[in-house]
LORO-544569 format. One line per field, with one value per residue: residue number from 1; x, z, y of N, C-alpha, C, O, CB in turn. Coordinates in Angstrom, 1 decimal, decimal comma, always signed. Atoms other than C-alpha are relative to their C-alpha. Glycine has a CB too. Example, Ala and Ser with C-alpha at 12.3 -4.5 7.8 and 13.67 -1.06 7.14 Angstrom:
BEGIN
num (1 2)
n_east (+0,9 -0,9)
n_up (+0,0 +0,0)
n_north (-1,2 -1,1)
ca_east (+12,3 +13,7)
ca_up (+7,8 +7,1)
ca_north (-4,5 -1,1)
c_east (+0,9 -0,8)
c_up (+0,0 +0,8)
c_north (+1,2 +1,1)
o_east (+1,9 -0,3)
o_up (+0,7 +0,9)
o_north (+1,2 +2,2)
cb_east (-1,0 +0,4)
cb_up (+1,2 -1,4)
cb_north (+0,0 +0,5)
***
This chain:
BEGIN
num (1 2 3 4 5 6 7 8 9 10 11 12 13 14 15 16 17 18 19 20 21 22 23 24 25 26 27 28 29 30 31 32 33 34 35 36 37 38 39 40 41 42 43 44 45 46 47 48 49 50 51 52 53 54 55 56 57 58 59 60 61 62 63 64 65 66 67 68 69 70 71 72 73 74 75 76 77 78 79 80 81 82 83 84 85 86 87 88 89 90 91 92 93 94 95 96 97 98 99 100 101 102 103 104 105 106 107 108 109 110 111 112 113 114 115 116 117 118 119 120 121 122 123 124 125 126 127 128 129 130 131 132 133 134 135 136 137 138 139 140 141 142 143 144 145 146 147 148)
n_east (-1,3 +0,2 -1,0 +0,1 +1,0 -0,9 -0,4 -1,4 +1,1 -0,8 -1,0 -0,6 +0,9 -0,4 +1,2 +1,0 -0,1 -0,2 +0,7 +1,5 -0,4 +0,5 -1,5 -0,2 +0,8 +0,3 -1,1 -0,2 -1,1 +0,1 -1,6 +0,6 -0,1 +0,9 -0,7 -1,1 +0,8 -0,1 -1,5 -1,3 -0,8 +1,1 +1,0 +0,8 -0,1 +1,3 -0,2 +0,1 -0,8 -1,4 -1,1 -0,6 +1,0 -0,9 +0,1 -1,0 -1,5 -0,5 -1,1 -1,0 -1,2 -0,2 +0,2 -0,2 -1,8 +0,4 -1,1 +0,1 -0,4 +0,9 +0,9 -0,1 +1,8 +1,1 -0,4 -0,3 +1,0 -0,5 +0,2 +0,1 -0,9 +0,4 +1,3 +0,8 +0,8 +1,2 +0,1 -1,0 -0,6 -1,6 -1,5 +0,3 -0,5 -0,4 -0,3 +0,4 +1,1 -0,1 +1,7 +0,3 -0,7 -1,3 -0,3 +0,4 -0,8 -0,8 +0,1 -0,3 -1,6 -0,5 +0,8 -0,5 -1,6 -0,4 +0,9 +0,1 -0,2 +0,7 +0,2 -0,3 +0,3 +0,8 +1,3 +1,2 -0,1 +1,6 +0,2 -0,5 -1,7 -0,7 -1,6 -1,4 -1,1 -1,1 -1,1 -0,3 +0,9 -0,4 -0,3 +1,6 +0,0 -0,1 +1,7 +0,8 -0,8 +0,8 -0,5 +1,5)
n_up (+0,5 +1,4 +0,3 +1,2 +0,5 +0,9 -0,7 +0,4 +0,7 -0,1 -1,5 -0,3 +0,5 +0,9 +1,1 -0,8 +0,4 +2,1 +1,0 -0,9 -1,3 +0,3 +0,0 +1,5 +0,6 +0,2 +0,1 -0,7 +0,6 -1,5 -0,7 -1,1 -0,2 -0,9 -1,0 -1,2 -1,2 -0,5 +0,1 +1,1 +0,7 +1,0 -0,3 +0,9 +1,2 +0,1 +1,2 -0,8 +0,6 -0,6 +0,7 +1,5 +1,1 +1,6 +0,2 -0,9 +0,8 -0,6 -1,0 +0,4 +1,7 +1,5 +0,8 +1,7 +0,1 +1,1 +0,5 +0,3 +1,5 +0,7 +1,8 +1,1 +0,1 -1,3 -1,4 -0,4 +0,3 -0,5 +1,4 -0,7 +0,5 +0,4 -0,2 -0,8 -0,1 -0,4 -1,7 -0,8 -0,5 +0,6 -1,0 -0,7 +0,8 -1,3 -0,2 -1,6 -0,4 -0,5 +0,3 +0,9 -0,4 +1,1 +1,2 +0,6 -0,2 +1,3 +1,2 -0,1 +0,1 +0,8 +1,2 +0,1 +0,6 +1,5 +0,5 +1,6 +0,1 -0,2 -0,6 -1,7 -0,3 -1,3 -0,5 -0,7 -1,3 -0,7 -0,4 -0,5 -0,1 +0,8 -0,2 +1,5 -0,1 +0,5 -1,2 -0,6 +0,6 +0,5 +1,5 +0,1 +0,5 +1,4 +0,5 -0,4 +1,4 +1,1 +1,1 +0,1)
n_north (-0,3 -0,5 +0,5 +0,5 +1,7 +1,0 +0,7 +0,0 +0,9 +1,2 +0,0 -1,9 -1,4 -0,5 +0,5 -1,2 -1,6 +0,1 -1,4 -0,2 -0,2 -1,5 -1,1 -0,7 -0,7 -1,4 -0,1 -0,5 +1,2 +1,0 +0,7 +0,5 +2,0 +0,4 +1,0 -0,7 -0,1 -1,2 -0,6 +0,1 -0,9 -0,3 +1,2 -0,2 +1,0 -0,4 +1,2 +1,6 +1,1 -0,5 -1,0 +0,4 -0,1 -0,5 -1,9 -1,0 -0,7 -1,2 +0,4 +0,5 -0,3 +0,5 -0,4 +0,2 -0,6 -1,1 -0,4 -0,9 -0,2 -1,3 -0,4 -1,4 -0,8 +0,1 +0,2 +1,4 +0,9 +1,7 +0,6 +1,2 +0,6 +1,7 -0,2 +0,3 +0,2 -1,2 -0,2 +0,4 -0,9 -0,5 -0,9 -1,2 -1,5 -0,8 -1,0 -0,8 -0,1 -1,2 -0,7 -0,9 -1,2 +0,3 +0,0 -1,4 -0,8 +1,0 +0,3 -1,4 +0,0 +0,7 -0,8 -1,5 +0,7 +1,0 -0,4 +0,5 +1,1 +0,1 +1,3 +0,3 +2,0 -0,2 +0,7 +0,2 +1,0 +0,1 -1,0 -0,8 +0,7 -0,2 +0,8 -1,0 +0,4 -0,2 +0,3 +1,0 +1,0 +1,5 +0,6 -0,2 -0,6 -0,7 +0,2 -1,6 -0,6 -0,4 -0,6 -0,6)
ca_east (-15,7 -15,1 -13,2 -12,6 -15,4 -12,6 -11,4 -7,9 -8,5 -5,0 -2,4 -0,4 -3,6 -2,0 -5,1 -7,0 -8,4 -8,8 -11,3 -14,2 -12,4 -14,4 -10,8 -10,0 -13,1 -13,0 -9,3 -8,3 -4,7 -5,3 -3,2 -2,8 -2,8 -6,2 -4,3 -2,1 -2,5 -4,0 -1,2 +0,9 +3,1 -0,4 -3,4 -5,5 -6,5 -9,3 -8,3 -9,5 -6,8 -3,4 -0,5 +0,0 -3,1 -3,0 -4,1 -0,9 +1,4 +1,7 +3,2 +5,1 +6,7 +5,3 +5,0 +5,8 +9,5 +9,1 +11,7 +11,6 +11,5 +11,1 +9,0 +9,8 +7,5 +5,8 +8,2 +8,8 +6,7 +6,8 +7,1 +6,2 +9,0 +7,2 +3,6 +0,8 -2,3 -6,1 -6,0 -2,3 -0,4 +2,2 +4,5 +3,8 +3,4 +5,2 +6,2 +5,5 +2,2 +1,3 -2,0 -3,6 -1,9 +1,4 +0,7 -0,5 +2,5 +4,7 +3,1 +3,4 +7,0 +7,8 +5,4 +7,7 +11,2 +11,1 +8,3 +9,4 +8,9 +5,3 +5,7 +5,0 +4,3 +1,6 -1,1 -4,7 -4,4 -8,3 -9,9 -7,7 -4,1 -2,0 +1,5 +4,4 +6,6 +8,7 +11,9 +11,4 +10,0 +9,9 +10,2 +5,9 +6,1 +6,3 +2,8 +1,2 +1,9 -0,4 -0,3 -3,1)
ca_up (+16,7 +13,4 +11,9 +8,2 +7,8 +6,1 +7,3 +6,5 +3,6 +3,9 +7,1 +6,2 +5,2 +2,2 +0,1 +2,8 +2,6 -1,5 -3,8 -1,1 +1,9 +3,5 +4,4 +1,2 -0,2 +1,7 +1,1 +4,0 +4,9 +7,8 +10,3 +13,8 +15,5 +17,3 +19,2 +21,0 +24,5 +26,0 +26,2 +23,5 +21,3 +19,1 +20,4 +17,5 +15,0 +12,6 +10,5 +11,7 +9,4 +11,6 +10,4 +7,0 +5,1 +1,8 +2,4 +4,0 +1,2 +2,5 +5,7 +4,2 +1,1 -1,5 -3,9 -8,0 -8,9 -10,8 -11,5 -12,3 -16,1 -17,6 -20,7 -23,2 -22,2 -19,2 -16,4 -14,4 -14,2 -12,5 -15,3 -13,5 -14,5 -14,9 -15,2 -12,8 -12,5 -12,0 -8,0 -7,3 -5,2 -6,7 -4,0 -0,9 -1,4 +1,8 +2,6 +5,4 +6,9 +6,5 +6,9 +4,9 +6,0 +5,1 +2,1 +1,1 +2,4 +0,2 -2,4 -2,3 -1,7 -4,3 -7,1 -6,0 -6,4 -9,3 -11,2 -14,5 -12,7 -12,5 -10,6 -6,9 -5,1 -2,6 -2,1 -0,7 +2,7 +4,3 +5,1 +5,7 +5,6 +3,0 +2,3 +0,4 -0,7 -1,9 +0,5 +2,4 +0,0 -2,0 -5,8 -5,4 -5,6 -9,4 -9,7 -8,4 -12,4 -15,2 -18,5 -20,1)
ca_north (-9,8 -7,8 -11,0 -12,9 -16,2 -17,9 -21,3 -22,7 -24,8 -26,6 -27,4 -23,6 -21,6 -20,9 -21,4 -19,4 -15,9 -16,3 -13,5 -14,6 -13,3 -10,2 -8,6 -8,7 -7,6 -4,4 -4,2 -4,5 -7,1 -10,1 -9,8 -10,8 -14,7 -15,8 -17,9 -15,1 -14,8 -11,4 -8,9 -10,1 -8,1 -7,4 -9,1 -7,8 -10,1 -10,0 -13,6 -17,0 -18,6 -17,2 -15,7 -18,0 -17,0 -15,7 -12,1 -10,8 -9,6 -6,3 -7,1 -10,4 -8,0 -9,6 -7,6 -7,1 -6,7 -3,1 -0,8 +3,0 +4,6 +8,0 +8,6 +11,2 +13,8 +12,6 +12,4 +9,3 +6,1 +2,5 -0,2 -3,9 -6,1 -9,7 -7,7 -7,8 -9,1 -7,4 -7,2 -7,8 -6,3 -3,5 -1,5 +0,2 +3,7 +5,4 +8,6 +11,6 +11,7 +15,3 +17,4 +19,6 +22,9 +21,4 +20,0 +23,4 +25,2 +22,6 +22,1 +26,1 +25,9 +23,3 +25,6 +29,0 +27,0 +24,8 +26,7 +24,8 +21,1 +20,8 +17,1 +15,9 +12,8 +13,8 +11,2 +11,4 +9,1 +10,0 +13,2 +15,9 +13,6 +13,4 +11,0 +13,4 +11,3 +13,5 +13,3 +10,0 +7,4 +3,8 +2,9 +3,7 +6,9 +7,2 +5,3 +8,5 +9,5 +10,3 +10,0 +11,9)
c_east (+0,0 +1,2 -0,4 -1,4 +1,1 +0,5 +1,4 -0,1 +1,8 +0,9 +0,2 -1,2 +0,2 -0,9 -1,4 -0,2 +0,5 -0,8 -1,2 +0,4 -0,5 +1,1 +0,2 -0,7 -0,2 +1,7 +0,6 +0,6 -0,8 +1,2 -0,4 -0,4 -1,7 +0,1 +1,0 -0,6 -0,2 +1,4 +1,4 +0,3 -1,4 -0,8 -1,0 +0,1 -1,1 -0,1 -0,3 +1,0 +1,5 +0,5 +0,0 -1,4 +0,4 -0,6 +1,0 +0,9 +0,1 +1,3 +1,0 +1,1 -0,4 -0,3 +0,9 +1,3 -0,3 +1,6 -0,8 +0,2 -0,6 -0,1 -0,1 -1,5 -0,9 +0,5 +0,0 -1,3 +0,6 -0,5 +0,0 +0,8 -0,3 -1,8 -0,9 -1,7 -1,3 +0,3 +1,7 +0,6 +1,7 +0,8 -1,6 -0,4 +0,4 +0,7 -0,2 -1,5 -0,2 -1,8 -0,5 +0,3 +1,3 +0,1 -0,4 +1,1 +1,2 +0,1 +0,1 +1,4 +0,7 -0,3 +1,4 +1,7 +0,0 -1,6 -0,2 +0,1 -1,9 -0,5 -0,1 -0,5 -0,8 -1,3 -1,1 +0,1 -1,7 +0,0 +0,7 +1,9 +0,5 +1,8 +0,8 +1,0 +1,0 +1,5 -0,1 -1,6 +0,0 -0,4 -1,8 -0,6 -0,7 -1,2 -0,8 +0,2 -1,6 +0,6 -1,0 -0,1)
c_up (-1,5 -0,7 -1,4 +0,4 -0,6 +1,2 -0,9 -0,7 -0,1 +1,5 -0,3 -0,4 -1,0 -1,2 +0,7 -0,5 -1,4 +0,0 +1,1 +1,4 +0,6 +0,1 -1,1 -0,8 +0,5 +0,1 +1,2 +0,3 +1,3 +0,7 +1,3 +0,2 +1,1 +1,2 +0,8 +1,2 +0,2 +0,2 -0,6 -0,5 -0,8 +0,3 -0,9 -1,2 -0,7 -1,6 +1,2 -0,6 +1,0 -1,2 -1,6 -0,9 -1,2 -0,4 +0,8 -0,6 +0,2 +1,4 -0,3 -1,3 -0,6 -1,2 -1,6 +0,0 -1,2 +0,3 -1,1 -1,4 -0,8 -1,1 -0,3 +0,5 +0,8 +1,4 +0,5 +0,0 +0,5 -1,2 +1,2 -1,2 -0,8 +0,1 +1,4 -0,8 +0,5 +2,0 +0,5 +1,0 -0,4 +0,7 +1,3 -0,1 +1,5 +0,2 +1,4 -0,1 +0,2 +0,4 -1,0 -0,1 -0,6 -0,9 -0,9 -0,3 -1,0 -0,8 -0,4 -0,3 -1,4 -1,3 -0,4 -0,1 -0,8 -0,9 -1,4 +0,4 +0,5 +0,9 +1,5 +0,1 +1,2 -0,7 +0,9 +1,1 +0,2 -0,1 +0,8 +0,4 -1,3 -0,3 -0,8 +0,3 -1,2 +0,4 +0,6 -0,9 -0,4 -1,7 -0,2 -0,2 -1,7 -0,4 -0,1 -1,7 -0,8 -1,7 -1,1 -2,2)
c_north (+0,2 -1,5 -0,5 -1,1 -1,2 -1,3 -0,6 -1,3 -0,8 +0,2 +1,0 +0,8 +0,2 +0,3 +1,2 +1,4 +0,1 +1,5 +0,0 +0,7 +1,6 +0,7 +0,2 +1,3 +1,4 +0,5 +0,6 -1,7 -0,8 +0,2 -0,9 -1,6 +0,2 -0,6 +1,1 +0,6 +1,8 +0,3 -0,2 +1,4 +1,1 -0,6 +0,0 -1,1 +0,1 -1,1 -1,4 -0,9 +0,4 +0,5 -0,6 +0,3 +0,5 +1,1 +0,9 +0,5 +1,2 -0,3 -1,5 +1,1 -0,4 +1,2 +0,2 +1,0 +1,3 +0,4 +1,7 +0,4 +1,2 -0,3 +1,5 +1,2 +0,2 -0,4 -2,0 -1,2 -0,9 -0,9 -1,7 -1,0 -1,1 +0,6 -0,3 -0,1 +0,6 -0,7 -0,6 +1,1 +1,0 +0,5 +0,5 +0,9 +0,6 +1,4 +0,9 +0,0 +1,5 +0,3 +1,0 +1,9 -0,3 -0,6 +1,2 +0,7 -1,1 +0,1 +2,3 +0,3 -0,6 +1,5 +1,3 -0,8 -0,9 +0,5 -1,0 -1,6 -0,2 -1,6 -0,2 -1,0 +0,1 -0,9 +0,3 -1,0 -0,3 +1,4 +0,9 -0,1 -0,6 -1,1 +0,9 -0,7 +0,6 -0,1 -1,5 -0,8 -1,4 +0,5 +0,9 +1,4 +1,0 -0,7 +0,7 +0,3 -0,1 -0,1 +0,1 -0,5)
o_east (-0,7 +2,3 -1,6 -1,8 +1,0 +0,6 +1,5 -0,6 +1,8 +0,8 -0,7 -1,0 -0,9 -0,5 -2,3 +0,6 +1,5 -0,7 -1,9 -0,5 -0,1 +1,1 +0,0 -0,3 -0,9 +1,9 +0,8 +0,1 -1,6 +2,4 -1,4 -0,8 -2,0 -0,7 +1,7 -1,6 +0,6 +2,4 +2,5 -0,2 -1,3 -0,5 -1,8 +1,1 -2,0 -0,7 +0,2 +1,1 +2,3 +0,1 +0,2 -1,5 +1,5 -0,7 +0,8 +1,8 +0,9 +2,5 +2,0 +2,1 +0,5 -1,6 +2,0 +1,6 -0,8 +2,5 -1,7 +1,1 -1,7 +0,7 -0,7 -2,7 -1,8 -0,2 -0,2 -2,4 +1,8 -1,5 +0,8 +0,4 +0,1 -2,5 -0,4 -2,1 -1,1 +0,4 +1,8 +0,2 +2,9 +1,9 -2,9 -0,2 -0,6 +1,7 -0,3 -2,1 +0,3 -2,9 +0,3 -0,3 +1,7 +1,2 -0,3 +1,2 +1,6 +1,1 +0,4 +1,9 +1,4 +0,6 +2,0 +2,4 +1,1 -2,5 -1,3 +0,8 -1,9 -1,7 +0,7 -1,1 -0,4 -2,0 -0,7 -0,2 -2,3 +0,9 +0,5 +2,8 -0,3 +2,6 +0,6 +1,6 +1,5 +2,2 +1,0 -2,8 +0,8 -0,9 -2,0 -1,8 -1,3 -1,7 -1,5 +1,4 -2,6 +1,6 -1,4 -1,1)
o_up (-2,2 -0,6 -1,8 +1,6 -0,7 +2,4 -2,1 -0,2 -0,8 +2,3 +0,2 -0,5 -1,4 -2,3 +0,3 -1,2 -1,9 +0,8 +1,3 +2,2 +0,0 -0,7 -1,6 -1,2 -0,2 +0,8 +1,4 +0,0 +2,1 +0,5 +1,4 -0,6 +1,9 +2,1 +1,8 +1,4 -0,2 +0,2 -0,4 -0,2 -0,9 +0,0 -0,8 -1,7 -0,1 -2,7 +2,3 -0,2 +0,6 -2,3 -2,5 -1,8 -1,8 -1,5 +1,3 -0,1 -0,7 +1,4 +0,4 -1,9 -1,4 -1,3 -1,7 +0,3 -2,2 +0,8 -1,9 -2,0 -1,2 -1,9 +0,2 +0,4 +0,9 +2,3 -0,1 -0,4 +0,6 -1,9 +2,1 -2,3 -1,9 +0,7 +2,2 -1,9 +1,4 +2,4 +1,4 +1,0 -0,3 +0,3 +1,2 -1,3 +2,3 -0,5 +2,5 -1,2 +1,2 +0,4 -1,8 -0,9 -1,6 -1,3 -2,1 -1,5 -2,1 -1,4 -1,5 -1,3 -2,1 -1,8 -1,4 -1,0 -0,9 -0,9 -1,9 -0,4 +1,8 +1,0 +2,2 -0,7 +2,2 -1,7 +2,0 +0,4 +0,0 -0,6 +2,0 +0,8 -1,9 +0,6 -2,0 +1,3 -2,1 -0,6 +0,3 -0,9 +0,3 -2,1 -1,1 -0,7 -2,0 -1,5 -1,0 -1,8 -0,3 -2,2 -1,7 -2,9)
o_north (-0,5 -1,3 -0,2 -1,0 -2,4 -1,1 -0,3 -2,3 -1,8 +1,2 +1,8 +2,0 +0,4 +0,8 +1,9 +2,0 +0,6 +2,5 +1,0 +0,9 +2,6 +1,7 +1,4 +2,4 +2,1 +1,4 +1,8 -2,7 -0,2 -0,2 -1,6 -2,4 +1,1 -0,6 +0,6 +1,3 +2,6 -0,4 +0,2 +2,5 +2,3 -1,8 -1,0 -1,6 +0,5 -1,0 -1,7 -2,1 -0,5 +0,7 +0,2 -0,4 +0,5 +1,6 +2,0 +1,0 +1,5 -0,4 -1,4 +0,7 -0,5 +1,3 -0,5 +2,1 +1,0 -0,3 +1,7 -0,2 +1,3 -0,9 +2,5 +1,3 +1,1 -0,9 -3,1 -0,9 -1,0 -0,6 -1,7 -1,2 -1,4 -0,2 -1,1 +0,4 +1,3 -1,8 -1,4 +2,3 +0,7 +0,2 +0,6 +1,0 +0,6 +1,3 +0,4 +0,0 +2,0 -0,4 +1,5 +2,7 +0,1 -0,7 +1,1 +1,2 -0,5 +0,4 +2,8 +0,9 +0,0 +2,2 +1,5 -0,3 -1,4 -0,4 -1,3 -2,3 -0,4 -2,0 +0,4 -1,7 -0,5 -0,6 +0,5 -2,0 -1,3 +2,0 +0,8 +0,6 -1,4 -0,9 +0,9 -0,7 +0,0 -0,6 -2,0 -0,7 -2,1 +1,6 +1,8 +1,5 +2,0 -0,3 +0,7 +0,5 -0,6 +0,3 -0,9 -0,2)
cb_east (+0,9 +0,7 +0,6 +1,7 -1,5 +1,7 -1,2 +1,2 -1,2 +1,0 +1,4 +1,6 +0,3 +1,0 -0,6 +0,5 +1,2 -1,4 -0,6 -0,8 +1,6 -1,1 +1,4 -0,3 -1,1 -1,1 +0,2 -1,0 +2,3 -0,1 +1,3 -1,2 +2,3 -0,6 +0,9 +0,8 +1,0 -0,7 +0,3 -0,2 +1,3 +0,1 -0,7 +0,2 +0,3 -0,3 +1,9 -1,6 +0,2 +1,1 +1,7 +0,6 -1,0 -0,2 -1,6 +0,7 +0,0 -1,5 -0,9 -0,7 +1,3 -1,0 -0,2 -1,6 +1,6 -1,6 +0,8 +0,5 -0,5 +0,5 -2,0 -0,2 -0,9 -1,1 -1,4 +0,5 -0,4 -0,9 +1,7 -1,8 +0,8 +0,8 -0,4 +0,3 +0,2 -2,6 -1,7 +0,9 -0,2 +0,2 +1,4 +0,5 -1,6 +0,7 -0,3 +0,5 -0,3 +0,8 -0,4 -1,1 -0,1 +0,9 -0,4 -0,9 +0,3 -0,3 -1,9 -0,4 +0,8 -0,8 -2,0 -0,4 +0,8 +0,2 +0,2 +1,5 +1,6 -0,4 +1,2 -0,4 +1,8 -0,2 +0,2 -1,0 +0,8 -0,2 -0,8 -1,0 +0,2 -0,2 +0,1 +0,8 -0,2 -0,3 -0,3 +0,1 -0,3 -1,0 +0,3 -0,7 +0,8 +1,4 -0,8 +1,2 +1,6 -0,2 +1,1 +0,0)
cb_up (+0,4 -0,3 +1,0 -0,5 -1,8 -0,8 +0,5 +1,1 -1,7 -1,4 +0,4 -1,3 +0,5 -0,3 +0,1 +1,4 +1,1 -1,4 -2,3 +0,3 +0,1 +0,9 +0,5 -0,9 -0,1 +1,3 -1,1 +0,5 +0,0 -0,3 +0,8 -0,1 +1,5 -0,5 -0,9 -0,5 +1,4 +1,3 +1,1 -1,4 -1,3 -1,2 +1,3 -0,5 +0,4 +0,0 -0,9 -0,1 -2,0 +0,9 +0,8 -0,3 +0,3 -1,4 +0,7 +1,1 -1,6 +0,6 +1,4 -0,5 -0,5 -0,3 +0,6 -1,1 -1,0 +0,3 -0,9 +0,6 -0,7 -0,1 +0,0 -2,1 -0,8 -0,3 +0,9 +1,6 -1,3 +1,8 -1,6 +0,4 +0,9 +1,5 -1,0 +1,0 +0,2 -1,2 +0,9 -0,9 +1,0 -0,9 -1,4 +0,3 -1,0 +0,7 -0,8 +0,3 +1,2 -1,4 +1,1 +0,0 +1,6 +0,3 -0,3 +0,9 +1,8 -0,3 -0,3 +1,3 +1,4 +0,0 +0,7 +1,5 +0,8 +0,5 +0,0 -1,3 +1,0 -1,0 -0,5 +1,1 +0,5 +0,4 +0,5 -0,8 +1,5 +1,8 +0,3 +1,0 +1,3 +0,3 -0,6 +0,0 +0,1 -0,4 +1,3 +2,0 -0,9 +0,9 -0,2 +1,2 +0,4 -1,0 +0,4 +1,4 -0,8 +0,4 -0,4 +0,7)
cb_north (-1,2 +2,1 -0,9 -0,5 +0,4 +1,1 -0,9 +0,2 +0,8 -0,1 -1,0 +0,8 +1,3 -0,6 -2,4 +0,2 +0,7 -1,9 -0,4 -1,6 -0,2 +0,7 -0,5 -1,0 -0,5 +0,7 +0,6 +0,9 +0,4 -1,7 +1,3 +0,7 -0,9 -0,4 -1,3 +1,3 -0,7 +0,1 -0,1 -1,0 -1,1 -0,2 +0,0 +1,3 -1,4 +2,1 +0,0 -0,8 +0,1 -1,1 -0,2 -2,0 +0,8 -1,1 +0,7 -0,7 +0,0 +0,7 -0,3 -1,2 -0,3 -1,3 +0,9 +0,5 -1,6 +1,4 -1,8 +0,4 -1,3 +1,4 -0,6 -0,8 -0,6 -1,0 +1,1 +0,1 -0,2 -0,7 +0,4 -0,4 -0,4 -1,7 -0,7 +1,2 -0,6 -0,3 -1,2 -0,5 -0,6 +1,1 +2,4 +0,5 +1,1 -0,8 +0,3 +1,8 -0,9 +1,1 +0,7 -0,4 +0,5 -0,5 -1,1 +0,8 +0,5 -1,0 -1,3 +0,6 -0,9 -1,7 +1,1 +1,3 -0,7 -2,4 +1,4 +0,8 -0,6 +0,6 -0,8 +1,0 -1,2 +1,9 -1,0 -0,3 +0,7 -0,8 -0,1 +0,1 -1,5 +1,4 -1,8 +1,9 -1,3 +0,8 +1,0 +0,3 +0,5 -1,6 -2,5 -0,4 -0,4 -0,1 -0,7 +1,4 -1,4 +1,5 -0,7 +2,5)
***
């Protein structure tokens, strides 16, 4: 079984799944109960601590109160309210799941109608898939950003 090594270092886990956890280390979240019977809702699991560990801030929400902010000159930007930390977690980033034919024809379309907005919100996913969040997105978006 591909699962964490970690053991649950208090009663909730909460201490569990720290900087040593291999999930982590290949950035990758815990989910999933060990304890759920065949044919549950999800029977996948790939954490020996259950649900309360302390690699699940994706699927709990946690993440860092930001908040949107243009800069003179360089278009939009996410600004982290109360800062972040080296390996925290900042936003989501969500949008459409495209491929690489429609982000072509897109990013094509966008170029020939707004010639004078050189900005888009298309992410690298894996080989050959793509997220545009330009239409259906979150706050995460505007991390995609540059500022050279």
């Amino acid at each position: 079984d591909e699962c964490c090594k970690c053991v649950p270092v208090t009663e909730d886990c909460v201490k569990s799944c720290d900087e040593a956890c291999l999930n982590r280390l290949s950035y990758t979240e815990c989910v999933g109960d060990e304890n759920l019977k065949s044919g549950s809702k999800n029977p996948y699991w790939n954490c020996n601590c259950g649900p309360n560990c302390g690699n699940r801030g994706m699927s709990k929400r946690q993440f860092a109160k930001c908040r949107p902010m243009r800069e003179h000159g360089k278009g939009w930007g996410l600004i982290a309210v109360n800062g972040v930390k080296r390996g925290d977690l900042v936003q989501e980033y969500a949008g459409e799941i495209i491929d690489d034919k429609e982000k072509e024809e897109r990013l094509k379309a966008w170029s020939r109608d707004h010639p004078n907005d050189p900005n888009f919100y298309v992410m690298h996913l894996e080989p050959g898939w793509y997220i545009d969040a330009r239409e259906v997105a979150n706050m995460a978006r505007f991390i995609n950003h540059s500022c050279d």
